[in-house]
N, C-alpha and C positions, 0 to 999 in steps of 0.2 A: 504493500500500500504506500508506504515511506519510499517507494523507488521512484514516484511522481512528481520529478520538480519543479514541472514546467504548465505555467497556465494556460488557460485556452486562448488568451489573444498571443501568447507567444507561439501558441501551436498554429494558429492560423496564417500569423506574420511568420513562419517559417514556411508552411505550405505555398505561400505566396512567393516568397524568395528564392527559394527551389524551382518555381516555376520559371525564374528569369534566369536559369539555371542553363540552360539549352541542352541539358539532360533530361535523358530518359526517368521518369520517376514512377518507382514499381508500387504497387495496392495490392496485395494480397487478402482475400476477404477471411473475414474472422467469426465465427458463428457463435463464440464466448468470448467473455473476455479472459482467460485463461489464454486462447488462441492467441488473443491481441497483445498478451506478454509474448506468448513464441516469437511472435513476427519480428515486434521489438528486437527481440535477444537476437535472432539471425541479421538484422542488418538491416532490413527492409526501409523503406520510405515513409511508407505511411499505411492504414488501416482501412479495408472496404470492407462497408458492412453492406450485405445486400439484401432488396426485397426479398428475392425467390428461398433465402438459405434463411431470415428469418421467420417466412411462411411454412416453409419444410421443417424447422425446428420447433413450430407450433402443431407440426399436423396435418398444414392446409396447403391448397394449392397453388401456386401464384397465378393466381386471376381477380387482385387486390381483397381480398377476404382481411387482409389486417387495419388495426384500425392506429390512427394516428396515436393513439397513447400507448400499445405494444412497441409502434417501431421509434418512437423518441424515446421512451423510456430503457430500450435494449439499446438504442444508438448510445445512454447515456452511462450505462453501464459498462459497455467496452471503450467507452472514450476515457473513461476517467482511470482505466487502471494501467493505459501506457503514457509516454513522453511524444508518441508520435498525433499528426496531424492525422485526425480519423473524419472519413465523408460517408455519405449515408445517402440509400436508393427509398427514394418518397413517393416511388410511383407516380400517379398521375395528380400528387398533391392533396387527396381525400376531399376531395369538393372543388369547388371555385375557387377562384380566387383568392377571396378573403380566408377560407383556409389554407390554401397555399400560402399565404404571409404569417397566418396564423404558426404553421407547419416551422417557419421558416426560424422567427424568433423565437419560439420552442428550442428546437433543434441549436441554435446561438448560447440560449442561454444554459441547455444543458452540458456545455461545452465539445461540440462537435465542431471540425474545420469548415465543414462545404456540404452539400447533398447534390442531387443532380433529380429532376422532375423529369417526363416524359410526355410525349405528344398522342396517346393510347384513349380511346375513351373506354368507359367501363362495361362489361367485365373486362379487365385489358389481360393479354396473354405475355407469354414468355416472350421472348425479341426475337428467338431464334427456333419460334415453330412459326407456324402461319395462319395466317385466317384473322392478324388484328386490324383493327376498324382505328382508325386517326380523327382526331377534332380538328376541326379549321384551323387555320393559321392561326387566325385574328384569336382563336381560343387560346391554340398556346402562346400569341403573346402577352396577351392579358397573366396568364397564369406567371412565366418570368416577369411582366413587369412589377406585377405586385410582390415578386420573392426578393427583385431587389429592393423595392420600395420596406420592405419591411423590416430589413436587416440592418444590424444599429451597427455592426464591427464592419466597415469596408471590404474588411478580408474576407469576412466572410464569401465562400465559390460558392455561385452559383452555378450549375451544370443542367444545361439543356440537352437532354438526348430527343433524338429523332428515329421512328419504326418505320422511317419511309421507305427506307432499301426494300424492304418486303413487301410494302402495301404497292408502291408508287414506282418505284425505280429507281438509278442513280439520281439519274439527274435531279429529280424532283427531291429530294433526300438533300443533293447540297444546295438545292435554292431554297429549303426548311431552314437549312443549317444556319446557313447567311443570313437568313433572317431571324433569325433567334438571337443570332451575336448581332444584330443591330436592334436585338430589342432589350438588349441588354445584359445577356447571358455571358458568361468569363469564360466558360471552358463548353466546348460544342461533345456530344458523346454521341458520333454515329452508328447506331446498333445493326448489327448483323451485314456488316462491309465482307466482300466474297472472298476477296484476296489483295496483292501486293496493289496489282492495276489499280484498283477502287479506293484503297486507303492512300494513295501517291493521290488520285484525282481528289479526293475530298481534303485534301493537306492545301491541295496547289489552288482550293477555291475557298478557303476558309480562312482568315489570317489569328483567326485571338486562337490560343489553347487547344490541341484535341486529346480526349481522351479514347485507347484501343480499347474494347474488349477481349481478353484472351479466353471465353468459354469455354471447356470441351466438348465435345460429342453437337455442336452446333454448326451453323451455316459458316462462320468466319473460320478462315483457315490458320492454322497455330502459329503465331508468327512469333520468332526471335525476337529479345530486345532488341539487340544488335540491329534486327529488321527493321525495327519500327524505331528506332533512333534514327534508321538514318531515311527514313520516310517519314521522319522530323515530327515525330508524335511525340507528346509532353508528359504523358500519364497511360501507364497499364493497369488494370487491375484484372486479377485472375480471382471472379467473386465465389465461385463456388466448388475451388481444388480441395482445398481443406477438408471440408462436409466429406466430398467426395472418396477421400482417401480415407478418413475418418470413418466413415461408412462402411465402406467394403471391408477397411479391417475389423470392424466391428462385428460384421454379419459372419466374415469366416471363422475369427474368434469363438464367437457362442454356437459356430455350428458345431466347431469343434469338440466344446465343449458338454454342448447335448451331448453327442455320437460318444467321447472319451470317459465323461464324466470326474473330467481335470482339466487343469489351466496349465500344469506341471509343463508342458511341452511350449506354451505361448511364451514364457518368462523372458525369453530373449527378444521377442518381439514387444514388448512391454517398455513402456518408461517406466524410470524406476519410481520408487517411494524418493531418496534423495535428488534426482534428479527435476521432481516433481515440487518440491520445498526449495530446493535451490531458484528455479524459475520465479515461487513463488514471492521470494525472499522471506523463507518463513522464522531464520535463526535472526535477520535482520529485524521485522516487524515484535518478535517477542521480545527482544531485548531492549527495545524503541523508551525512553522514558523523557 
């Protein structure tokens, strides 16, 4: 708890700084904050917390079923227990407008860096199946303009994604884009771009910020940082490896354990009890006076 030194307008003004960075800056998504210490300790950049991995760690499906006080109050839970600069996926904002502002200084004040809203009407789907339905432009500018109108920390990022690739096409997807960053949006997050061709065209029409997404098993192809440095993208984030890897060993874990009726054989595969305390800083926190 005591490894926390750093505030949230220092986490935001570092997010920010980074960004004028002309490096690549990694997001690895965090579905605890346990997670959001790992990422920490390995070196990472910064913290993605994402809809779909907070939906799936409720039970539900991402087709917006969470409600704005699950996802601030979990955004605020893994924000607070690292040093890094953590952003947070708000969907399509849980209403109009005025909840999107609403959404927005929530999120500010529980100490989160940025979020990033979406252009999906409701029920809204995954980015990267098919079949979602988009709001007018004029909707999602209203919805950015009031995210920035509503934020009291400058630094605060605001992040416009766009599901046009899917719905509409490249092209129409970077004339969203464009106008999202002239309605105000700091960092543009093109969802489900096919490959290298299409993330160079959406870089070379877009000038503020972009964020890649690196999903698995989705439409976008896996790209390198290395790749995407040098197709001049500002931000990765890989929102759902974690869950993912967490999962699977989890599932063959207990399979195993049904069928053996022991764990005796995982112990290698296991983090340890100290190595568990030590992430935690738990010799650090009890000694704390």
């Amino acid at each position: 708890m005591f490894k926390v030194t750093t505030s949230a307008f220092q986490k935001r003004l570092q997010l920010r700084n980074d960004l004028q960075s002309g490096r690549l800056l990694s997001y690895p998504g965090a579905m605890a904050p346990l997670v959001a210490m790992l990422i920490e300790a390995q070196g990472f950049d910064g913290i993605y917390l994402s809809g779909a991995v907070l939906a799936a760690e409720l039970g539900l499906p991402d087709i917006g079923l969470t409600t704005m006080t699950e996802v601030t109050q979990r955004g605020y839970q893994i924000a607070r227990t690292t040093n890094l600069p953590a952003i947070i996926d708000i969907d399509t904002g849980f209403g109009v407008s005025i909840n999107v502002a609403r959404t927005v200084r929530e999120l500010e004040q529980l100490g989160l860096a940025g979020c990033h809203l979406e252009d999906q009407q409701l029920p809204k789907r995954c980015g990267h199946l098919d079949q979602q339905t988009l709001v007018p432009f004029a909707e999602m500018e209203r919805r950015i303009q009031a995210a920035v109108k509503a934020r009291l920390d400058p630094n605060f990022l605001i992040i416009a994604r766009t599901d046009a690739r899917s719905v509409e096409g490249l092209a129409k997807a970077i004339e969203r884009a464009k106008g999202y960053a002239a309605a105000g949006a700091d960092m543009i997050f093109p969802e489900a771009l096919r490959d290298e061709r299409e993330f160079a065209a959406m870089r070379n029409a877009v000038e503020v910020p972009l964020l890649a997404n690196m999903t698995e098993f989705g439409k976008s192809k896996l790209l390198s940082r290395q790749q995407l440095n040098e197709l001049g993208y500002n931000m990765v984030i890989y929102p759902v490896t974690g869950l993912r890897l967490a999962m699977k060993a989890i599932e063959d874990g207990f399979a195993h354990l049904r069928a053996e009726g022991s764990q005796q054989a995982l112990l290698e595969a296991m983090q340890t009890r100290s190595r568990l305390y030590e992430l935690l800083g738990y010799e650090e926190d009890y000694d704390f006076q």
